[in-house]
One Martini backbone bead per residue (centre of mass of N, CA, C, O) as a GRO file, in nm:
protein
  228
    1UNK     BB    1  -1.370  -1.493  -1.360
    2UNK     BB    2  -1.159  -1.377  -1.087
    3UNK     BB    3  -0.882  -1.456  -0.880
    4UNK     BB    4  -0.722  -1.236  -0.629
    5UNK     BB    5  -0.473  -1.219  -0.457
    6UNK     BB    6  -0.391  -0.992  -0.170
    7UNK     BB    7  -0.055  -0.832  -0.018
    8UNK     BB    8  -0.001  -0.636   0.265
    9UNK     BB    9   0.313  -0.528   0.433
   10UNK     BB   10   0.470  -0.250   0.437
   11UNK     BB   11   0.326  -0.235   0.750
   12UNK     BB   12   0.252  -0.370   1.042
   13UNK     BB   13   0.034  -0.444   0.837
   14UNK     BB   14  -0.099  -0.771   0.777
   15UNK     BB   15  -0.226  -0.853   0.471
   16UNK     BB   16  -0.500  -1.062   0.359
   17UNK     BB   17  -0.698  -1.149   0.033
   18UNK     BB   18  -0.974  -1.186  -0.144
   19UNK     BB   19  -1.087  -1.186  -0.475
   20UNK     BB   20  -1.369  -1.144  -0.666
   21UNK     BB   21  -1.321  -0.975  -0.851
   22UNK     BB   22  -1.413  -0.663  -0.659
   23UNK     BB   23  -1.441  -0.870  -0.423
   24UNK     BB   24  -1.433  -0.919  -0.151
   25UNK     BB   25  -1.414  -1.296   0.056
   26UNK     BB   26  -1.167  -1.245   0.192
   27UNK     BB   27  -0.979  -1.183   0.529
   28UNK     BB   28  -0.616  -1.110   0.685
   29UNK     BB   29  -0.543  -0.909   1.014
   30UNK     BB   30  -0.275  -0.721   1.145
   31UNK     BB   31  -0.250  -0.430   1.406
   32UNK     BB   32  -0.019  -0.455   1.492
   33UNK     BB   33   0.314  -0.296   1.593
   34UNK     BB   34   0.436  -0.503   1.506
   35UNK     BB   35   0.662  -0.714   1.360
   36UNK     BB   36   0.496  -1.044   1.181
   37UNK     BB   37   0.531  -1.172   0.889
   38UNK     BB   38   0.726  -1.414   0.887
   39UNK     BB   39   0.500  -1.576   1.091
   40UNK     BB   40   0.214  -1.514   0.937
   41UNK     BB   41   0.157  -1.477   0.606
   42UNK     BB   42   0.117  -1.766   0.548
   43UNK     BB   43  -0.106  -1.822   0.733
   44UNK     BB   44  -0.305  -1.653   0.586
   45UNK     BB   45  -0.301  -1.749   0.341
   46UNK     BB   46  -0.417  -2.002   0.384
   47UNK     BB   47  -0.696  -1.877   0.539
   48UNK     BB   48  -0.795  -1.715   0.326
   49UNK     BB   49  -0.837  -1.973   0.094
   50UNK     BB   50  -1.011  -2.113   0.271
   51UNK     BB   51  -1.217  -1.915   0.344
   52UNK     BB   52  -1.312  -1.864   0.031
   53UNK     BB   53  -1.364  -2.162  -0.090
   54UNK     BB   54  -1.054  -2.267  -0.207
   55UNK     BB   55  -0.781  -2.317  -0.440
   56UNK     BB   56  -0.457  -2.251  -0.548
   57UNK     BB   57  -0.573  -2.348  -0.856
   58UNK     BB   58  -0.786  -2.091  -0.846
   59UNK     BB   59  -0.624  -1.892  -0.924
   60UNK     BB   60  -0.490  -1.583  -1.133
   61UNK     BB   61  -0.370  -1.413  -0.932
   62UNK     BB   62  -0.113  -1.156  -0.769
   63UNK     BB   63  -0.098  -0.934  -0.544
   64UNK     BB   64   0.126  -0.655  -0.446
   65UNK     BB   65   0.251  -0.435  -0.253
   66UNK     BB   66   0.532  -0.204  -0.369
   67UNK     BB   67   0.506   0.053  -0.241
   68UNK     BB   68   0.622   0.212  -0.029
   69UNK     BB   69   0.822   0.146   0.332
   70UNK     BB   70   0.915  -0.138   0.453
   71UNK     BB   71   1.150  -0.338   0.375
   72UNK     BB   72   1.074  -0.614   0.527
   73UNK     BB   73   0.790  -0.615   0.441
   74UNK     BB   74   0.841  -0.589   0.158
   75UNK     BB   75   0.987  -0.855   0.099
   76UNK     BB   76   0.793  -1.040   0.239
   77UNK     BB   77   0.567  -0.996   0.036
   78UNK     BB   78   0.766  -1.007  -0.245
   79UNK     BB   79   0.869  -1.328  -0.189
   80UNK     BB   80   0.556  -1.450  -0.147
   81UNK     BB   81   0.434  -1.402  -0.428
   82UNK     BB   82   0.666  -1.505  -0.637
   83UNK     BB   83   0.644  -1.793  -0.503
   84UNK     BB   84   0.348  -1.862  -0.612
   85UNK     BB   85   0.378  -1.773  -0.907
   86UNK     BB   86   0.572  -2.021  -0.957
   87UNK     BB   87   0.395  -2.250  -0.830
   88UNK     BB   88   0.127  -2.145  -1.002
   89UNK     BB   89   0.204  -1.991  -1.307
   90UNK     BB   90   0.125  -1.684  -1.254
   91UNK     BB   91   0.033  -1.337  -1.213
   92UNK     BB   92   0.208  -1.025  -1.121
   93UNK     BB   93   0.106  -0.778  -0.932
   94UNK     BB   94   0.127  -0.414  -0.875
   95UNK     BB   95   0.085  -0.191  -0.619
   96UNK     BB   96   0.049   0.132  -0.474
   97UNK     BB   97   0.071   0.202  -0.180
   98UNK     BB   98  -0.066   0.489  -0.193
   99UNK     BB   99  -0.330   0.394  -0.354
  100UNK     BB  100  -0.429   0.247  -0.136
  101UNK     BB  101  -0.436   0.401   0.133
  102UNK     BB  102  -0.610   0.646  -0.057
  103UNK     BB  103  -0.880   0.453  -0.068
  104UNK     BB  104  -1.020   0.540   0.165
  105UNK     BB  105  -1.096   0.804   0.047
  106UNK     BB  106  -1.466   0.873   0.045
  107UNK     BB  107  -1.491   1.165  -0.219
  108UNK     BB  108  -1.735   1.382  -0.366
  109UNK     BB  109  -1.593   1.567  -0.349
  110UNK     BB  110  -1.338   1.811  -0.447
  111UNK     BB  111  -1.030   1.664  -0.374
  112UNK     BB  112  -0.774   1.609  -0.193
  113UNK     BB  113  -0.504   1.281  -0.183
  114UNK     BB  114  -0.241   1.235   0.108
  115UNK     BB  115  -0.077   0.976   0.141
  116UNK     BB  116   0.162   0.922   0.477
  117UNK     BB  117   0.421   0.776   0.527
  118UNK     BB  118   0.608   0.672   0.762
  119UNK     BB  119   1.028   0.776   0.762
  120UNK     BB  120   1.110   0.914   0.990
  121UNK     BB  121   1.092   1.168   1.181
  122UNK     BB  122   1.039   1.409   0.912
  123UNK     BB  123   0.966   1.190   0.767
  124UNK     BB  124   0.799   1.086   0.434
  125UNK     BB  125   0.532   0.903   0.195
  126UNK     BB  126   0.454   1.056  -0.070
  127UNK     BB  127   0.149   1.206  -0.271
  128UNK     BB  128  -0.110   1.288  -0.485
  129UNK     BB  129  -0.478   1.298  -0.529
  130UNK     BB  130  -0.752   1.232  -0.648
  131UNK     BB  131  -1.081   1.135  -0.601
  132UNK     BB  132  -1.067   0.928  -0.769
  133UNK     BB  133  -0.743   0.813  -0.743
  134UNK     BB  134  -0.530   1.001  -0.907
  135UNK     BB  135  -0.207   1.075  -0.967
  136UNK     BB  136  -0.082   1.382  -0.976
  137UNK     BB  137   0.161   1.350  -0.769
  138UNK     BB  138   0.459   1.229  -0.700
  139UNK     BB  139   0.663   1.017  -0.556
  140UNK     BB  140   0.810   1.117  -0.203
  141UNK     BB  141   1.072   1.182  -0.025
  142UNK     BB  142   0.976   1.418   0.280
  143UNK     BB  143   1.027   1.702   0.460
  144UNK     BB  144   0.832   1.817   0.708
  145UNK     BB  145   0.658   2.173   0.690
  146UNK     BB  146   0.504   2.408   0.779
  147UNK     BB  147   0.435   2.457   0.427
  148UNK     BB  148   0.319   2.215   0.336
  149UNK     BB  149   0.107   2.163   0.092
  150UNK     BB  150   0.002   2.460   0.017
  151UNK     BB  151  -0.101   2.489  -0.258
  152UNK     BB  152  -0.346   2.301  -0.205
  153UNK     BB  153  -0.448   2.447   0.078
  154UNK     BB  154  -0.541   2.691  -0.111
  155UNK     BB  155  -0.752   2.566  -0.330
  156UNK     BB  156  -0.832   2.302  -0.139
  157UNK     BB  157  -0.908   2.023  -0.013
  158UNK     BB  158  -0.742   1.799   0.239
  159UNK     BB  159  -0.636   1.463   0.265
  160UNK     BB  160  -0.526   1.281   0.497
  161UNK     BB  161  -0.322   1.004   0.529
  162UNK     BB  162  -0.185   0.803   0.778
  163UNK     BB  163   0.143   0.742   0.963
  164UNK     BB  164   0.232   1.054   0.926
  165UNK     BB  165   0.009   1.281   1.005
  166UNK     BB  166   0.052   1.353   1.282
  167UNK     BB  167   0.291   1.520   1.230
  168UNK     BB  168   0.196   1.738   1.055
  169UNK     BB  169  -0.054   1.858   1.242
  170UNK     BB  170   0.182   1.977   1.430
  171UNK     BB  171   0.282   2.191   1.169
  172UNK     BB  172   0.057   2.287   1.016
  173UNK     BB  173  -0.024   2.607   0.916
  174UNK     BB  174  -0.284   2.511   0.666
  175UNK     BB  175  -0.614   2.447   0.835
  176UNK     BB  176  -0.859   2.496   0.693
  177UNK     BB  177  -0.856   2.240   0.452
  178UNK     BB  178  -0.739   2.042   0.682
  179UNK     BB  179  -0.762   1.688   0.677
  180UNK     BB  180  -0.702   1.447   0.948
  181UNK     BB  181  -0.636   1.109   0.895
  182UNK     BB  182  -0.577   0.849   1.144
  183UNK     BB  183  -0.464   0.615   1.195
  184UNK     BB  184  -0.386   0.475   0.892
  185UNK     BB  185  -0.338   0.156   0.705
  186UNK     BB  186  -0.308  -0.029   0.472
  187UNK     BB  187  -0.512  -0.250   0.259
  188UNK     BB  188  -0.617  -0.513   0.086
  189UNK     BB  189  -0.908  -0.453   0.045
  190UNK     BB  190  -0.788  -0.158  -0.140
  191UNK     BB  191  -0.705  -0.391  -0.391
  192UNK     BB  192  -0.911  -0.480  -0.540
  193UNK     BB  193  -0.990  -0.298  -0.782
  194UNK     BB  194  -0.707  -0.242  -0.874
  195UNK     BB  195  -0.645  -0.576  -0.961
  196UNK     BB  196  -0.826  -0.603  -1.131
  197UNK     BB  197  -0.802  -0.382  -1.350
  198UNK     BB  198  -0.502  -0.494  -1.411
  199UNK     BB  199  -0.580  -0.784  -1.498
  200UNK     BB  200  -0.731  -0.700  -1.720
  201UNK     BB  201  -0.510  -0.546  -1.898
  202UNK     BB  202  -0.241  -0.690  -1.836
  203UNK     BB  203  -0.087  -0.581  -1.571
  204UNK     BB  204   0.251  -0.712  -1.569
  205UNK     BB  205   0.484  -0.890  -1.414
  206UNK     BB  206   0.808  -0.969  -1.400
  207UNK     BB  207   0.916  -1.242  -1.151
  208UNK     BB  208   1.255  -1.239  -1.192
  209UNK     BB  209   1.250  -0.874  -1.144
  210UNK     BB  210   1.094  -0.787  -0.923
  211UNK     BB  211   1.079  -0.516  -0.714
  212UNK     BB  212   1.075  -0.323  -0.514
  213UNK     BB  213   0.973   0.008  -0.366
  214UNK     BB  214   1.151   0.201  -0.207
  215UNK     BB  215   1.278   0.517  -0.295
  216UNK     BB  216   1.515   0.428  -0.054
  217UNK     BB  217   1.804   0.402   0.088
  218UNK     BB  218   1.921   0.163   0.299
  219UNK     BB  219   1.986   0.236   0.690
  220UNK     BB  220   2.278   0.090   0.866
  221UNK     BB  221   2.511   0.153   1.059
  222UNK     BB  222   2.614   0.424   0.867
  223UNK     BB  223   2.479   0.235   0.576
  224UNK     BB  224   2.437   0.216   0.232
  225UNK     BB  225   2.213   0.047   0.049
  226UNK     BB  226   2.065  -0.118  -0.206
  227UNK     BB  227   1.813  -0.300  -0.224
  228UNK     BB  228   1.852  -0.554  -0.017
   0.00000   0.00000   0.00000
């Protein structure tokens, strides 16, 4: 039996679950638009472990979202993450924000899974996943156009999902495969079975090393820098 904090940031989306095996039994979440997460998330933390029927010391591991994102929200995450692990001695998982997301979707019919985060303008952070939720295409950060995964909705159905996919579906040509699934963000409930997975193989992040997956240099005041 193992518990394992599960901490999803990325987005809007403050979301902290607890998992028992691949059990979500306690989750604590807020789907404001604002971004709240330096005032909540300790607190959700705190309300999660505590309404599990548990204690920080009864922890086996912490799993945090780990990009791409929001960077600030990607910070608070995983300097909250690294600070339990710390804190508690225990090991930490991280899992990839857009397979997070991708698994909201179930589907057994054989189609494609491209999970879509929005990244301002008319760029997105996308991959490709099959309906098992294996990645079949690299995460890119990319300008969505209007013939934007062709090859894909030429072949078979294609599930869109999170809070890019408003922008595709209002200029994608090949709409005849292409089911848009809107309003869909991170959360860390879909983070269960693969922290588990990752648990039990004992794939472990170097808590002293590990950073967020930016994916692209933070932009600000016409500055670029590398993973702030």
């Amino acid at each position: 039996m193992a518990y394992v904090l599960c901490i999803e940031t990325s987005t809007t989306n403050c979301s902290v679950a607890l998992v028992k095996d691949k059990e979500v039994i306690s989750i604590k979440e807020d789907y404001e638009a604002g971004y709240s997460h330096a005032e909540r998330l300790h607190n959700f933390i705190n309300e999660t472990v505590k309404s599990g029927g548990i204690s920080f010391k009864d922890l086996d591991a912490i799993a945090v979202s780990k990009g791409p994102g929001s960077y600030t929200g990607l910070r608070i995450g995983v300097s909250a993450a690294k600070g339990l692990c710390y804190a508690l001695e225990i090991p930490l998982i991280s899992i990839s924000t857009l397979q997070v997301l991708g698994s909201q979707v179930l589907e057994k019919d054989d189609v494609y899974i491209v999970p879509m985060l929005d990244a301002r303008r008319m760029e997105v952070y996308s991959a490709v996943f099959s309906n098992s939720h294996e990645q079949i295409r690299e995460t890119k950060a990319e300008i969505l156009l209007e013939d934007s995964f062709k090859s894909y909705l030429d072949e078979k159905k294609v599930c869109f999902i999170g809070n890019g996919v408003e922008k595709f579906s209002a200029i994608c040509n090949s709409k005849e495969n292409a089911v848009f699934i809107k309003n869909k963000l991170p959360s860390a409930r879909e983070m269960a079975i693969l922290s588990y997975t990752k648990f039990l193989r004992k794939e472990f992040e170097d808590v002293g090393y590990f950073e967020p997956y930016y994916l692209k240099d933070f932009v600000s005041n016409n500055t670029i820098t590398k993973n702030p």
